[in-house]
C-alpha positions in Angstrom: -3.3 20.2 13.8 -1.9 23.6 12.8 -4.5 26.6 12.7 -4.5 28.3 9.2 -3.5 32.0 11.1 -0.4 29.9 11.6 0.8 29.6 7.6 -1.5 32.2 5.9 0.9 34.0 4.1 1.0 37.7 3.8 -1.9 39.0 0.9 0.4 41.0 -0.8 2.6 38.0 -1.5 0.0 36.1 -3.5 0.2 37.0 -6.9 -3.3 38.0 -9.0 -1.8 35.5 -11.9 -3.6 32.1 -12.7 -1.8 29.1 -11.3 -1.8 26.4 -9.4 -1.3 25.6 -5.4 -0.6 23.1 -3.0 -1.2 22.6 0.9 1.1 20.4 2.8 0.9 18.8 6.4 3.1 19.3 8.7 5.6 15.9 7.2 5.5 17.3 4.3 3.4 15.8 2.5 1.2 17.2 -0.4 -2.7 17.2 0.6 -4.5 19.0 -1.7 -3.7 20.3 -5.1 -6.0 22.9 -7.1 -6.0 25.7 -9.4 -7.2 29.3 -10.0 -8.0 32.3 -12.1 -6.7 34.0 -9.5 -4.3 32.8 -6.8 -4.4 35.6 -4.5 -8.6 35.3 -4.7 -8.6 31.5 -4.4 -6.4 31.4 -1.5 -7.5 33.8 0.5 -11.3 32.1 0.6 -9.2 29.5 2.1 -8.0 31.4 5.5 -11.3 33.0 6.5 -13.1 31.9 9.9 -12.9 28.3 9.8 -16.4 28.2 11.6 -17.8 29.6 8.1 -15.8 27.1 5.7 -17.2 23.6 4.1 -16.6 20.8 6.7 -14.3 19.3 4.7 -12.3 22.2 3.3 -12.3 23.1 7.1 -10.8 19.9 7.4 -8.4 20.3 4.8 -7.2 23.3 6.1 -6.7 22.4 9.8 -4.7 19.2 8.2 -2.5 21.4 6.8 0.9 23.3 7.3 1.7 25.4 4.9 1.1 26.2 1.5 2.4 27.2 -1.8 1.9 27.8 -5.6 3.6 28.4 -9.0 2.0 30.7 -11.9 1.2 29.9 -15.0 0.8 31.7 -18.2 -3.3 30.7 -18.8 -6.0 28.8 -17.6 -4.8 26.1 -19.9 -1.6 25.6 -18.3 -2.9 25.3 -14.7 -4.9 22.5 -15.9 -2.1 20.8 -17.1 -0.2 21.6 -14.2 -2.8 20.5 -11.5 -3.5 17.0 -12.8 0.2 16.4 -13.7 0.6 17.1 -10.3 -2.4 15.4 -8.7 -1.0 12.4 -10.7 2.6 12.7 -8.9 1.2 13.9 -5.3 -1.8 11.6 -4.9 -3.4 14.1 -2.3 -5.4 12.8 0.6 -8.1 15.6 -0.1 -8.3 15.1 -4.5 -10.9 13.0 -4.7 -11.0 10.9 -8.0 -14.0 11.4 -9.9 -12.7 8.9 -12.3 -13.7 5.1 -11.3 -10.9 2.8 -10.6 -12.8 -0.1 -12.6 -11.3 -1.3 -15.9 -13.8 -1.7 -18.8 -13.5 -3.8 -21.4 -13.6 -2.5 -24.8 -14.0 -4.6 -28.2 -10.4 -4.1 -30.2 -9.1 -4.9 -33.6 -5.8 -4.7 -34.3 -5.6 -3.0 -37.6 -1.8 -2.6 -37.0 -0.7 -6.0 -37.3 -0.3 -7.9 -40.5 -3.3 -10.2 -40.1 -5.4 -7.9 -38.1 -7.7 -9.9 -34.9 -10.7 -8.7 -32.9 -10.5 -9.4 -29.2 -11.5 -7.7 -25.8 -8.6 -5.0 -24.5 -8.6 -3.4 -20.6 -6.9 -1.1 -19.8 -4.2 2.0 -21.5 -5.0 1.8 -25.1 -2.3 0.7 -27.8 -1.3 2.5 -31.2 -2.6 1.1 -34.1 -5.5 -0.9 -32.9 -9.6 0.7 -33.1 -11.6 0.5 -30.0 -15.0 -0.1 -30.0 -17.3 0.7 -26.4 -16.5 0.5 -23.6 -18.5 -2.4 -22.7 -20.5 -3.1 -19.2 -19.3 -7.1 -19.1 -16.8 -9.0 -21.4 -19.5 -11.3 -22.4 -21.3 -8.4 -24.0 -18.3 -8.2 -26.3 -18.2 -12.0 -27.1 -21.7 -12.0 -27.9 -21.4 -9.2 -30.9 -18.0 -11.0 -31.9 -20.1 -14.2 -32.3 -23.2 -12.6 -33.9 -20.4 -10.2 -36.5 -18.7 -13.1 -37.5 -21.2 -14.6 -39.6 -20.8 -11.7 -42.0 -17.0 -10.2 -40.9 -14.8 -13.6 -40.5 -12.1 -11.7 -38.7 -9.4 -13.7 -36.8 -9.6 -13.8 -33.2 -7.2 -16.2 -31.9 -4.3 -15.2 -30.1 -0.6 -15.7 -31.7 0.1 -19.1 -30.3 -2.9 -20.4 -32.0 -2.3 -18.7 -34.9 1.6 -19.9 -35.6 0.3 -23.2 -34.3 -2.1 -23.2 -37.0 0.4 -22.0 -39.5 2.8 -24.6 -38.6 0.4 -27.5 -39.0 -1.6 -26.6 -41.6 -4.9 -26.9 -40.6 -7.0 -23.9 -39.3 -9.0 -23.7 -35.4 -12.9 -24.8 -35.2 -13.8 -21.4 -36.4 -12.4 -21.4 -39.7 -14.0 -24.9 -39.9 -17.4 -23.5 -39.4 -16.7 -20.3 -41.6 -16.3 -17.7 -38.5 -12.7 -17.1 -39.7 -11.6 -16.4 -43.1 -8.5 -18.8 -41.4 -5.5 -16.5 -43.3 -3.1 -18.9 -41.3 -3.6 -21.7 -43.9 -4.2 -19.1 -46.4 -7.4 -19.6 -47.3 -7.3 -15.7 -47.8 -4.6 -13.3 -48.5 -3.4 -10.4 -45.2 -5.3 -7.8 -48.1 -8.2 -9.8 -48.6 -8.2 -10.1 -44.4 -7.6 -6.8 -44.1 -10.5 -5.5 -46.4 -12.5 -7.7 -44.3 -10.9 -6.0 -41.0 -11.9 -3.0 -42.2 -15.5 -3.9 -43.2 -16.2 -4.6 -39.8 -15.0 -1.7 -38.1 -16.7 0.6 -40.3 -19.9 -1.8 -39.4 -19.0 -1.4 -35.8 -18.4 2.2 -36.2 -22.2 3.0 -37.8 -21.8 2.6 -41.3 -24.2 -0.4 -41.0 -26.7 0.4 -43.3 -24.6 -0.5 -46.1 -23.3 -4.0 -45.3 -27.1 -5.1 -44.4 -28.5 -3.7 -48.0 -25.6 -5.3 -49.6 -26.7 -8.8 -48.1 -30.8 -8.2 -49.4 -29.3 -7.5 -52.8 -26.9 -11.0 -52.4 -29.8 -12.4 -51.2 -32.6 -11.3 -53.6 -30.2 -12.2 -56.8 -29.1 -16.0 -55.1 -33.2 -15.8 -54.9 -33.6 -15.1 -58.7 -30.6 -17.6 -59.6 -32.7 -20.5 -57.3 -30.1 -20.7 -55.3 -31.9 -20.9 -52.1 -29.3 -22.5 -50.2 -26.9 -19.5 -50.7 -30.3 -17.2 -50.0 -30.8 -18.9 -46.6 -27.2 -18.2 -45.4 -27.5 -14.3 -46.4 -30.5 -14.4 -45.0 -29.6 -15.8 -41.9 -26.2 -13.3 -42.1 -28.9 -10.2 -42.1 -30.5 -11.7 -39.1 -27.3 -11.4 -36.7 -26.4 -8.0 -38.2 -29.7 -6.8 -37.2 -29.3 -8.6 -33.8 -26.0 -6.8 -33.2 -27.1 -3.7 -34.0 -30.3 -4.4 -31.6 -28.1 -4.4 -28.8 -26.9 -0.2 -29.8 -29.8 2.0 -29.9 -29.9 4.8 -31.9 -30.4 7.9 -30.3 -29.0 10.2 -32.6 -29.7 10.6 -36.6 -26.8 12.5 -37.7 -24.2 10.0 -37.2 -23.1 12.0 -33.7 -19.9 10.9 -31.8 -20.2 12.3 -28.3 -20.5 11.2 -24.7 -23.3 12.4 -22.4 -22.5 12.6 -18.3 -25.0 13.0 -15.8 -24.8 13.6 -12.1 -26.9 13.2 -8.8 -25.5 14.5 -5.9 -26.0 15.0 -2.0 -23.7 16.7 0.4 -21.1 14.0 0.7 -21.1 11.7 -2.6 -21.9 12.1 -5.9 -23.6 9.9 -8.9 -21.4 9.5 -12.5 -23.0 8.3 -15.2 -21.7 8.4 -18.8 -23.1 7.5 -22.3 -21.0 6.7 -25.1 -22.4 7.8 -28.5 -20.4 6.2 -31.5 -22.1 7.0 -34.8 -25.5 7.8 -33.6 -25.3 4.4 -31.4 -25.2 3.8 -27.7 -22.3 1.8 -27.8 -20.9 1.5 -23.6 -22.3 3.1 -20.7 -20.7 3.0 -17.1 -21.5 4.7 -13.9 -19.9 5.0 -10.5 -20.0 6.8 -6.9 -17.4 8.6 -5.7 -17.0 11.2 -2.7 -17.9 14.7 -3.3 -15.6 16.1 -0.8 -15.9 20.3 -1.0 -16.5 20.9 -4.6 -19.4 22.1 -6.1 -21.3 20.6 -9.2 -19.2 22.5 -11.9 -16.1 21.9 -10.3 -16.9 18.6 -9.8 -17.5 18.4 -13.6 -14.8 20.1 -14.8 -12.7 17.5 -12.8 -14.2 14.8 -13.8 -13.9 15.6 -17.6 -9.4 16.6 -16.4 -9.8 12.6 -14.7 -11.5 11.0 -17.7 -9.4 12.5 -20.1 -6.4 13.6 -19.6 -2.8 11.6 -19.3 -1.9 8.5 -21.4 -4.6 5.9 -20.3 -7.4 8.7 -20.5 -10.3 8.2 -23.0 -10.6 8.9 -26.6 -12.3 12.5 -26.9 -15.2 12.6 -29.1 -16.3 15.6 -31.2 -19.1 16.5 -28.7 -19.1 16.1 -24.5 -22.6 17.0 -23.5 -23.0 17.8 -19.3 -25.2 19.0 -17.1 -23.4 22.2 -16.4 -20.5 23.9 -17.6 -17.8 23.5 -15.2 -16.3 27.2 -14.3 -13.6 27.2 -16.6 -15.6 25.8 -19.5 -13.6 28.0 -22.1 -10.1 26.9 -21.2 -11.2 23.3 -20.4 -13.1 22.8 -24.3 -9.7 24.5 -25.3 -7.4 22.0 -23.2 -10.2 18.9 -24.7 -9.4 20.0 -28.2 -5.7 19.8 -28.1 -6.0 16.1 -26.6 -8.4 15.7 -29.4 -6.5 17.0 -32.4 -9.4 19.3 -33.6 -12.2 20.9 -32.0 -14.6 19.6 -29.3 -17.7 20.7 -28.3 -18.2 21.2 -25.2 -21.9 22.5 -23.9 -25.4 21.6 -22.1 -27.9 20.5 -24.3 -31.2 22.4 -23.9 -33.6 20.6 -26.3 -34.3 17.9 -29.0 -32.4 14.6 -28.7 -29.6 15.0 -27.0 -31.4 16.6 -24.1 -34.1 13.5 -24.6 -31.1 11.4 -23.6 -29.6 14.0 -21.1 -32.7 13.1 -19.1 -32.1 9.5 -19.5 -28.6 9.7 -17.9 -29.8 11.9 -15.2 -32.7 9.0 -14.5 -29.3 6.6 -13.8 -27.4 8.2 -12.1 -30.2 9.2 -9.7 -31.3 5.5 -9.1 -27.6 4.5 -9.3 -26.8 7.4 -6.4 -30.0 6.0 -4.0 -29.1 2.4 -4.6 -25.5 2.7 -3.5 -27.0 4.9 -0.5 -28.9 1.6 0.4 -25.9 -0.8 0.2 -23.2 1.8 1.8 -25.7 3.2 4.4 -23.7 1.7 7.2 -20.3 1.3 5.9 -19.2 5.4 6.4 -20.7 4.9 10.0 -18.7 1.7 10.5 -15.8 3.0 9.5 -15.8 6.3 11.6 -16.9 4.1 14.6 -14.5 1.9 14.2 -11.3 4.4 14.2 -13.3 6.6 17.0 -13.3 3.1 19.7 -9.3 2.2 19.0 -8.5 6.4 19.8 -10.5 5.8 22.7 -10.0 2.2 23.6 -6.5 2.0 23.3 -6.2 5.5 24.7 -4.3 7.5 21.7 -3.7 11.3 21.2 -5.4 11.8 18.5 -7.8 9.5 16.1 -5.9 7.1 13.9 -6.6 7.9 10.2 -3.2 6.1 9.2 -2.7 2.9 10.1 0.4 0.3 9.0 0.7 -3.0 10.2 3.5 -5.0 9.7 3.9 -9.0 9.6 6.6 -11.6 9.1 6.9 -14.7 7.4 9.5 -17.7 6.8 9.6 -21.2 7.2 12.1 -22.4 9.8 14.0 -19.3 9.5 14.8 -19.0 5.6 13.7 -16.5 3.2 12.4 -14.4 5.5 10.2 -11.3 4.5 8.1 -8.8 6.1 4.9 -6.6 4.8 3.7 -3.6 5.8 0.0 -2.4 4.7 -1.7 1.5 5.5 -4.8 1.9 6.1 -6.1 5.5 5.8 -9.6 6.2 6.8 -10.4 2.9 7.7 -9.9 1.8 3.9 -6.8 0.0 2.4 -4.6 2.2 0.8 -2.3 -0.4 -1.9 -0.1 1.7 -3.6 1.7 2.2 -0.7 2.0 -1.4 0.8 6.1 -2.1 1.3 8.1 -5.6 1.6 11.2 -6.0 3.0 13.8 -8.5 3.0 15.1 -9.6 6.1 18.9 -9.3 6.1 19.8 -10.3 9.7 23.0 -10.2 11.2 26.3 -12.0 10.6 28.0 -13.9 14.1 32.1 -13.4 14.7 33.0 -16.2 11.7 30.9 -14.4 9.0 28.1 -16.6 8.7 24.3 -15.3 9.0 22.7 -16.1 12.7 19.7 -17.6 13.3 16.8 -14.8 13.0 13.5 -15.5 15.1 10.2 -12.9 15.2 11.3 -10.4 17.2 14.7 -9.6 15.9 12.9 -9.5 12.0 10.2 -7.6 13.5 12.8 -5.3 14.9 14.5 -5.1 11.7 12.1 -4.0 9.3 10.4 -1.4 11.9 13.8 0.3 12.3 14.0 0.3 8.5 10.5 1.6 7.3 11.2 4.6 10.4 15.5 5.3 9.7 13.5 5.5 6.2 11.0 7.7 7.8 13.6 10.2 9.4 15.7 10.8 6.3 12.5 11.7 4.0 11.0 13.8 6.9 14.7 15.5 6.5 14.9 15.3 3.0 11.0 15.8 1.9 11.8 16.4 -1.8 13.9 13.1 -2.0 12.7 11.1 -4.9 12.0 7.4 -6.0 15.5 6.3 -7.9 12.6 4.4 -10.2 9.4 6.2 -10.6 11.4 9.6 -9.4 7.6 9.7 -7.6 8.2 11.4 -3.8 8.7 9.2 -1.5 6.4 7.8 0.5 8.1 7.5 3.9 8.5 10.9 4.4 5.3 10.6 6.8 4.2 8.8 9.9 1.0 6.7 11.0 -0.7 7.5 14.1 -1.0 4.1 14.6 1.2 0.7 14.3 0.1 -3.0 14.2 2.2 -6.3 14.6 1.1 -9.4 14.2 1.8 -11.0 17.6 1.8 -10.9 21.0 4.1 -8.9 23.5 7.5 -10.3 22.5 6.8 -8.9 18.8 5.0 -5.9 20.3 8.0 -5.1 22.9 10.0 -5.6 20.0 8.4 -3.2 17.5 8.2 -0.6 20.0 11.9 -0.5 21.1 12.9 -0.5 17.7 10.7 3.1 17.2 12.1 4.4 20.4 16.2 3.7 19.6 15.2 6.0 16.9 13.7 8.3 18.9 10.2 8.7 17.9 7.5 9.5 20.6 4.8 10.0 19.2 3.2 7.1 17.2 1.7 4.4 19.0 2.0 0.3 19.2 0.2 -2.3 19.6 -0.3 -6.1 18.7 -2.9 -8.5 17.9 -2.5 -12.1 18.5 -4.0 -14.4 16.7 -5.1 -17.5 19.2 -7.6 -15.0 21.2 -8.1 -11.7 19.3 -6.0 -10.0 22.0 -4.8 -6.4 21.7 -1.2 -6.0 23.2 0.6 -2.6 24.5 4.0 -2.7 25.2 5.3 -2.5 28.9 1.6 -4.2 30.2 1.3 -7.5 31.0 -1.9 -8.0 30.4 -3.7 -7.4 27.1 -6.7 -5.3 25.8 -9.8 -7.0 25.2 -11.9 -5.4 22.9 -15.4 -6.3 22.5 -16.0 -9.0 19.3 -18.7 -7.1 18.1 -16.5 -4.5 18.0 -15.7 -2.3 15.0 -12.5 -1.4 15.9 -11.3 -5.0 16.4 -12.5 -6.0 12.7 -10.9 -3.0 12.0 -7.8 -4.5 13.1 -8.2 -7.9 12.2 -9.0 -6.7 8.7 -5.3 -5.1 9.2 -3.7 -7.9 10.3 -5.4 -10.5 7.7 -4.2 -8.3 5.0 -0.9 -8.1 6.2 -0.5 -11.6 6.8 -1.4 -12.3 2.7 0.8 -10.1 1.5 4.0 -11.0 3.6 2.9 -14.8 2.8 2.6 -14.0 -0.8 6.2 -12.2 -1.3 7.5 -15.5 0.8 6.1 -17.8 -1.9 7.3 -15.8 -4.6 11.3 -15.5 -3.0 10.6 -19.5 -1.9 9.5 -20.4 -5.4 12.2 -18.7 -7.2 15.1 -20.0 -4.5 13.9 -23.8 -5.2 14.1 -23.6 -9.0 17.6 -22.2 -8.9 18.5 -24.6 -6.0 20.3 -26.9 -8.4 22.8 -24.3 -9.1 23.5 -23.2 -5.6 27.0 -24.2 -4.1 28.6 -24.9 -7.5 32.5 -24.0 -7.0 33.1 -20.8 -9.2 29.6 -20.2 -10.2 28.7 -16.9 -8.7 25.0 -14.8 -9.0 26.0 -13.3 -12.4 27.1 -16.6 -14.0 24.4 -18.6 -12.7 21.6 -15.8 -13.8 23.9 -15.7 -17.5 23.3 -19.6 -17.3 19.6 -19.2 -16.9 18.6 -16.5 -19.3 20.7 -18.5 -22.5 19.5 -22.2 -21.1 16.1 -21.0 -19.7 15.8 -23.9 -17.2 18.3 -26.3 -15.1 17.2 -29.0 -16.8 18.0 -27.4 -20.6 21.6 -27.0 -18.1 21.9 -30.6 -17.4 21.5 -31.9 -20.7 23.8 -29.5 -22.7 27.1 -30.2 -23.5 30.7 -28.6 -22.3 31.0 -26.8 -25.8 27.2 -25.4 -25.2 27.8 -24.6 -21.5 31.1 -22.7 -23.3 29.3 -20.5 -25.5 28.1 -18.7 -21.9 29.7 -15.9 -21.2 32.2 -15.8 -18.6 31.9 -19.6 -18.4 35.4 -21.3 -18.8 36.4 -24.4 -19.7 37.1 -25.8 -16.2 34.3 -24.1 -15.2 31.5 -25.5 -17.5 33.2 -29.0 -16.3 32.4 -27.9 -12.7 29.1 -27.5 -13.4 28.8 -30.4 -15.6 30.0 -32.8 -12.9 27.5 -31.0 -10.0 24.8 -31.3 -11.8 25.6 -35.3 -13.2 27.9 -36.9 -11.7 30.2 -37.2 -14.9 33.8 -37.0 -14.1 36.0 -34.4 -14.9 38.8 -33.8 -17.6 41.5 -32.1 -16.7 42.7 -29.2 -18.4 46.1 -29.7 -20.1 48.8 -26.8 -21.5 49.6 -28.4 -24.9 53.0 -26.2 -24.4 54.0 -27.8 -21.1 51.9 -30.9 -20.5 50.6 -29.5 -17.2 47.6 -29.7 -15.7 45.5 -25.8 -15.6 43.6 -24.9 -12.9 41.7 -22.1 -13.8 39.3 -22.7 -11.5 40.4 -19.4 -9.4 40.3 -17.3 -12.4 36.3 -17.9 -12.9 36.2 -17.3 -9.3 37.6 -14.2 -9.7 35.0 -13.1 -12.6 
């Protein structure tokens, strides 16, 4: 680790502008984004005595190589800037106050011609009203069955519905008068659509209305003695009221807003979150995440950047009520009311209602924050045990916070693929899993050679580390894709094969033709939980109560799925196009142009030469070929009405 004297630049080079800043590590790679007022302020409280910092911004700091930062014209801009960036970098020390949990929310989809209520995850679509977030799906399900009485919106999917269309006769709901069934048009897409749009004003907090229009249905079927009709309406009041049972109201005036709460300690803090829809609690979700250095208004105003900022970010309300104003309250209710549209309130409530139900979130999240202390009391321990007995253990420089492990898998040497999983911090760390395809080698006459373990073990290793050297090189290279960074442009302390000594021997000469001396090998094999170094011949037994072998076996179990999984997938897709392998003149372009207008072999087989001709790039001799491979039938020749000679244009489709 670097020591910040090392890369502090110069005070007079820091600008006094607002702007936002980024430390790197010493491959490169982005660790910690933020912003400031004032860069040359911010900074500087950065490169004081490291004794006197935050643990973990002295952390931070000592992780770190150098540092730089772009100004900005106002606060608004930097808060732009910093989670666009966040977004791209994914820094080690950002933590995401934002849960990674997808909740459901209740949808209608008021853009489509027959509009449907269903539940929607996830980044929200145009033209289609959300309703929650919801705790559970079955929540949703449950107010869908109660609404329908009164709202009989569709909810079937599009298969059902054309289905229905096609036959003529409706699903069990519009049997039992839960659907208005538009798809035997029982009602017209206006009449459905005034119906749509009932229900999301219902849902929405205009519910008043729709319940005294049912007592006045029902009091007049009453006075007409129609007490058949009365019974339904009355029944029909009863599961509006039980709906709106499950939404309390908390606020008189018809208030959209959501209400956070925290509960913090010195290493994790507490979210909690209310979401007010007309005066109605309509969703309410809470999660833990780290606290890291930040105080409780930064921690806010990053939170509220998380929640809603960038394309799968929440709806705004009018109103976000918290517990304290971030510290750049002003320019964050500014940036809120541009992703709005019109103006946002952002402020503390001191009194009345909304500080009633302040104090109610607070209550949550400060259960919610003791509870999780109870179930995670051990698992921080666990983990820092665990990493501290492989440094030791296994005798390493320096404690291993990154850790890949790579593993292989074919079946009798075809399709073979390999899979490398990082661990950071003891915790999986998905987005930047890899797969490879093994290529092998080719012998003398052209044709592939056998590949065993330890020559595709060797492979991909000096693969994911020639990758490694050109990033490290090249550190602003980008994906040709995403154009993200790469993410190869940095190494792990630590690398895990599954196997024994032949792949561990392997792996490790394949790191040091490259020469790289400084990240460590080892292996685990399966049969005895051994731990293998290369050059030793004999292994490293680690205690089985030991953390730092269920460390590693968690490494090497996840590895082992996700090689096995890719396998499956190549294996899957190579036996459904087997058919079509080895057909004279039929090359990867043809046979994928085959597949995509046929859309199976078997559609293949049964068509006809003037159907397999309509392909492009498909000849007539061709389409014969492939017609006799795949039944048996006999081929015509192909005959120059000019000459009377037989054509073999067989080369020519080759040479497509």
């Amino acid at each position: 680790m670097a020591h910040p004297s090392t890369y502090r630049p110069r005070p007079g080079e820091i600008p006094t502008d607002p702007g936002v800043y980024r430390f790197r590590d010493k491959d490169g790679r982005v660790i910690y984004v933020g912003k400031a007022k004032s860069l040359r302020s911010r900074l500087s409280s950065y490169f004081q005595d490291v004794g006197a910092l935050h643990p973990r911004t002295a952390s931070m700091v000592l992780a770190g190589a150098s540092v730089e930062w772009t100004t900005v014209a106002t606060e608004v801009e930097a808060l732009q800037l910093e989670y666009s960036w966040i977004k791209e970098y994914d820094p080690r020390f950002n933590v995401k106050y934002r849960d990674d949990k997808s909740y459901p929310y209740l949808a209608v989809t008021m853009g489509e011609e027959f509009p449907r209520a269903q539940v929607l995850r996830g980044a929200k679509r145009k033209g289609t009203r959300y309703f929650g977030p919801y705790a559970h799906a079955w929540a949703i399900r449950e107010t869908l069955d109660q609404a329908l009485r009164v709202f009989p919106i569709r909810t079937c999917s599009a298969g059902v519905f054309k289905r229905a269309t096609q036959v003529g006769r409706p699903c069990l709901l519009g049997y039992i008068d839960k659907c208005s069934a538009p798809c035997v048009d029982r009602v017209d897409a206006a009449t459905h659509r005034a119906i749509a749009e009932d229900f999301c004003d219902f849902m929405a907090g205009e519910s008043s209305k729709f319940v005294k229009r049912l007592e006045r249905q029902m009091r007049a079927a009453s006075d007409e003695l129609d007490f058949e009709r009365a019974a339904r309406l009355r029944d029909d009041i009863g599961a509006l009221q039980r709906v709106l049972e499950k939404s309390a109201v908390v606020f008189g005036d018809g208030t959209d807003a959501d209400v956070f709460a925290l509960a913090d300690d010195e290493l994790e803090v507490a979210v909690q979150v209310f979401h007010v829809r007309g005066g109605r609690i309509r969703g309410q979700r809470g999660w833990v995440a780290e606290k890291e250095f930040e105080t409780v208004p930064e921690v806010v105003g990053h939170l509220l950047q998380q929640l809603y900022g960038g394309e799968e970010g929440e709806a705004v309300p009018r109103e976000v009520l918290v517990p304290v104003l971030p510290d750049d309250a002003e320019s964050l209710g500014e940036w809120l009311s541009r992703r709005r549209g019109s103006r946002v309130d952002l402020r503390v409530p001191r009194r009345g209602d909304k500080r009633t139900l302040m104090e109610t979130v607070e209550r949550n999240a400060t259960q919610s924050l003791a509870r999780h202390k109870v179930a995670r009391a051990g698992d921080l321990t666990n983990r820092s045990q665990a990493l501290q007995q492989l440094h030791e253990l296994l005798e390493l420089d320096e404690s291993p916070l990154r850790i890949e492990c790579f593993d292989i898998s074919h079946v009798q040497g075809t399709q073979v693929v390999g899979s490398m999983v990082v661990f950071e911090d003891g915790l999986p760390r998905k987005g930047e899993y890899r797969r490879f395809i093994v290529r092998g080698q080719q012998d003398e006459d052209g044709a592939a050679a056998p590949i065993d373990d330890t020559a595709a073990m060797h492979e991909v290793l000096t693969r994911r580390f020639r990758r490694y050297l050109k990033d490290r090189d090249e550190p602003q290279v980008r994906d040709d894709e995403t154009g993200r960074p790469t993410r190869f442009a940095y190494p792990p302390q630590l690398v895990v094969v599954d196997g024994g000594l032949p792949q561990v021997n392997a792996a490790a000469r394949a790191i040091e033709d490259l020469g790289i001396v400084d990240v460590a090998v080892v292996g685990l094999a399966k049969r005895l939980e051994e731990v293998w170094v290369p050059g030793q011949d004999f292994p490293v037994v680690l205690p089985r109560t030991s953390e730092g072998l269920y460390l590693l076996q968690r490494l090497r179990d996840e590895a082992h799925r996700f090689a096995i999984t890719f396998h499956r997938q190549r294996r899957s897709k190579a036996m459904t196009n087997s058919a079509l392998d080895g057909i004279p003149g039929l090359g990867d372009v043809k046979r994928k142009a085959l597949l995509r207008h046929f859309g199976s072999v078997k559609r293949i087989r049964a068509a006809s030469l003037e159907e397999l001709g309509e392909v492009p790039g498909i000849g007539a001799t061709l389409a014969q070929t492939i017609e006799r491979e795949l039944t048996g039938a006999p081929v015509e020749p192909t005959v120059n009405l000019m000459t009377g000679e037989i054509v073999d244009d067989t080369q020519k489709d080759n040479d497509d």
